[in-house]
C-alpha positions, 0 to 999 in steps of 0.5 A, spaced: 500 500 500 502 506 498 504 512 503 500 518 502 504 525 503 500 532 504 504 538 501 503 545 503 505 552 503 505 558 499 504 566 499 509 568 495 514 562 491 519 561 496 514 558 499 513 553 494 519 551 490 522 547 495 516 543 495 517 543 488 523 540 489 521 534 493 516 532 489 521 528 484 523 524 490 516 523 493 514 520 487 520 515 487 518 513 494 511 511 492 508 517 495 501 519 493 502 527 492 497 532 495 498 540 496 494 545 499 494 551 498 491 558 497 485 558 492 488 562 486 496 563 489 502 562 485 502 555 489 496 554 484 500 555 478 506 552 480 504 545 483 499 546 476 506 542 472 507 537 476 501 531 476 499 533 483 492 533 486 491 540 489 485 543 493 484 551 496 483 553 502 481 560 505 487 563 508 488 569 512 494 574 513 496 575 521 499 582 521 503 585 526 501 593 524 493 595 524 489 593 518 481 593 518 482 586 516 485 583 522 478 583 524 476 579 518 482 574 517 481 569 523 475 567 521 477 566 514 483 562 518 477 558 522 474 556 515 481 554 512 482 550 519 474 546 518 476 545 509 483 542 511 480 538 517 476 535 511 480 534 506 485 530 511 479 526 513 477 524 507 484 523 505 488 520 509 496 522 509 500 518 512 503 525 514 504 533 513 510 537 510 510 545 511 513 550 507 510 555 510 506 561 509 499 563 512 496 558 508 499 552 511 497 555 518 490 552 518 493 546 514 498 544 519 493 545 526 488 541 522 493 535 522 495 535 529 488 535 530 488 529 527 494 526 530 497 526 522 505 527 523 507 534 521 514 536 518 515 544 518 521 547 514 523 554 516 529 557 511 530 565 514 534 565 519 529 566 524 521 563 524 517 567 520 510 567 524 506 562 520 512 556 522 511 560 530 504 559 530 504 552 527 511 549 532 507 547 537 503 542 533 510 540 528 514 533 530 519 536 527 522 543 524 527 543 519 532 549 518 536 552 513 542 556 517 546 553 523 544 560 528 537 558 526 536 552 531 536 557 537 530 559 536 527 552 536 525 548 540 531 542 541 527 536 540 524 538 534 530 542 531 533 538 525 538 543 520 537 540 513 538 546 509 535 547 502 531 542 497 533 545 491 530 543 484 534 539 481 532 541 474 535 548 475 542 543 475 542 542 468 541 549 464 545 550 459 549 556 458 548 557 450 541 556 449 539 562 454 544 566 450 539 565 444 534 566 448 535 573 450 539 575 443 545 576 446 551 576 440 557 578 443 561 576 449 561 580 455 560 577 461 552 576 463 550 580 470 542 576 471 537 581 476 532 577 480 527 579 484 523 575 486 516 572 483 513 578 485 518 583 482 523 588 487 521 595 484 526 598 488 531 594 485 529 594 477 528 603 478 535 602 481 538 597 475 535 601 470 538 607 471 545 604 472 544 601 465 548 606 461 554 604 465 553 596 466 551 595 459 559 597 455 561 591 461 555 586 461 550 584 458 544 583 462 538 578 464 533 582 468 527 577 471 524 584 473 516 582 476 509 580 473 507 587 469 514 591 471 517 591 465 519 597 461 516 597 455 520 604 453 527 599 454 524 593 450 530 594 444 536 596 447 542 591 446 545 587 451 538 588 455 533 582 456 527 582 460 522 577 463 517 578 467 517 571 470 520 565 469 519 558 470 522 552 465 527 557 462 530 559 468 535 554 467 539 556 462 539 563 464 542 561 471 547 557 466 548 563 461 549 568 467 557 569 470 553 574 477 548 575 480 544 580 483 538 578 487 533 580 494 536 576 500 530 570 500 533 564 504 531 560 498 534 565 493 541 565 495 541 558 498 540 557 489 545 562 488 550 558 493 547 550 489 549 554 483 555 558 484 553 564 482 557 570 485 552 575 488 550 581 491 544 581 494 539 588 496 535 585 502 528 588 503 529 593 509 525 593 515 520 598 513 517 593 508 519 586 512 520 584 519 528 583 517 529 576 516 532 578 509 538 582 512 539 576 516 540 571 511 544 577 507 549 578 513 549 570 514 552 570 507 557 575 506 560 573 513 561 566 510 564 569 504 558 568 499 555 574 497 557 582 497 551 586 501 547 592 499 544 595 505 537 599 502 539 606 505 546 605 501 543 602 494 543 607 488 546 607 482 553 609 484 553 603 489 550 599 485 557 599 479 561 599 484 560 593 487 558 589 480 565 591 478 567 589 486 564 582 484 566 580 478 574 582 479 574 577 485 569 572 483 573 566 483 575 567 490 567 567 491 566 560 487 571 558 492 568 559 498 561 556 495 564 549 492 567 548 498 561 549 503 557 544 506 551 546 506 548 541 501 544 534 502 537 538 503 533 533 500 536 527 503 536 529 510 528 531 509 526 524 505 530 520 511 525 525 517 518 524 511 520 516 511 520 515 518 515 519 520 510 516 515 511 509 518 509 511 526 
């Protein structure tokens, strides 16, 4: 009889990628794969490629700050709680794994309800409030970052890393060079921003262009409805909205990168051996675990950091020189990290786990 295997989380796509990135495995191992997710969140469209059953459930955000919808979002949790508690029902997994995200919130309290194994994985350096919320009913919490275990509770704490899509291994440099037009040899500098975009980033990247583009070519992933329709024709200047099987190639084709300062971003980025800089999101607009994860990177030698008060255009040139000059140095520091083997680790807690 097969083993049954229930997937959530979701919100934003480094709330599903490592999900993704099981899936593969899961199937080898004879799982019958469920997700659940949002109703209509990028979780939805990603998992749509991979043969899985996938159901929607009502969410509600937790927000730390004032907002007429904290009024009306805990009922909407309440409701998720009772859909989840169904479908498990009527399901039956074997056992849950969490990737966060306010959507896992009342999937992974509506498992431990049930008495249903629960896997959590948390890849900031600190929880974030949905994985704080649901530890309490987790059997196990796995993590990205070593500092991270001291926020955990010790029994429950596993350091695991990563899971990363094995696909995004085997791009192929020459075919993203055909697919941005590129004709010459400069080195490729690669913009990513995360699914949602980092308009911040693109304002300052654009503005830079006059000085990069003698140097590099440039693959810009600027976010869904960001692009710059007055920049579609400039040489050695490529952009993409968002990007999914391609991806792939265009990481092949690209020599560095910059990038926000998501734990799963720059856990690719390290996987990849891509030299980078990374823009974390400031605390204004985040509770700032992506300055964490940053610093974390630049002090094991991975990563430059621009802090967001210091990030301008000026700046910006400065270190893509900086990094580029000395990037050997950086693939050195990242061949020889040990911070692999995220998959492995998991599949071993999901396979012993499933068998209680």
């Amino acid at each position: 009889m097969s083993k049954k295997i229930v997937l959530t989380g979701g919100g934003t796509a480094g709330h599903v990628t490592p999900n993704l990135a099981l899936i593969p495995y899961l199937k080898e191992e004879g799982y019958e794969i469920i997700y659940i997710g949002s109703y209509e969140g990028i979780e939805k469209r990603l998992v749509a490629d991979y043969d899985v059953k996938y159901y929607g459930v009502a969410t509600g955000k937790f927000r730390r700050y004032m907002d007429p919808k904290n009024f009306s979002d805990p009922f909407r949790v309440i409701k998720g709680f009772a859909q989840a508690r169904k479908i498990l029902k009527e399901e039956k997994p074997d056992i849950v794994f969490s990737k966060g995200g306010f959507v896992s919130v009342p999937v992974v309290n509506a498992a431990s309800a049930l008495h249903i194994p629960c896997i959590l994985h948390e890849s900031d350096l600190t929880p974030g409030l949905a994985n704080k919320l649901c530890a309490r009913s987790a059997d196990k919490i796995c993590c990205n970052f070593p500092e991270t275990m001291n926020y955990l509770p010790d029994k429950k704490a596993v350091l695991t890393g990563t899971p990363i899509r094995d696909e995004l291994m085997t791009g192929n440099a020459m075919t993203g060079k055909n697919l941005c037009g590129f004709t010459d040899n400069k080195p490729v500098l690669m913009v990513i921003g995360g699914s949602l975009g980092a308009q911040s980033v693109n304002e300052v990247v654009r503005e830079a262009l006059p000085s990069i583009l003698p140097y590099f070519n440039v693959i810009h992933i600027c976010g869904r409805e960001k692009v710059d329709n007055m920049r579609l024709d400039v040489p050695g200047y490529k952009q993409f909205e968002y990007v999914k099987s391609d991806l792939k190639d265009l990481f092949a084709l690209a020599d560095i990168v910059i990038s926000r300062a998501g734990a799963n971003s720059i856990c690719e980025l390290l996987a990849l051996r891509k030299p980078n800089i990374l823009v974390p999101l400031s605390k204004k607009s985040s509770r700032g675990d992506q300055i964490l994860n940053a610093r974390s990177f630049e002090q094991q030698g991975f990563s430059l950091v621009i802090m967001p008060e210091d990030f301008d255009e000026n700046e910006l040139v400065k270190k893509i020189h900086e990094l580029y000059e000395n990037r050997e140095e950086y693939l050195v520091r990242m061949t020889g990290s040990g911070q692999r083997g995220a998959i492995t680790t998991i599949m071993k807690l999901i396979n012993e786990l499933s068998e209680k």
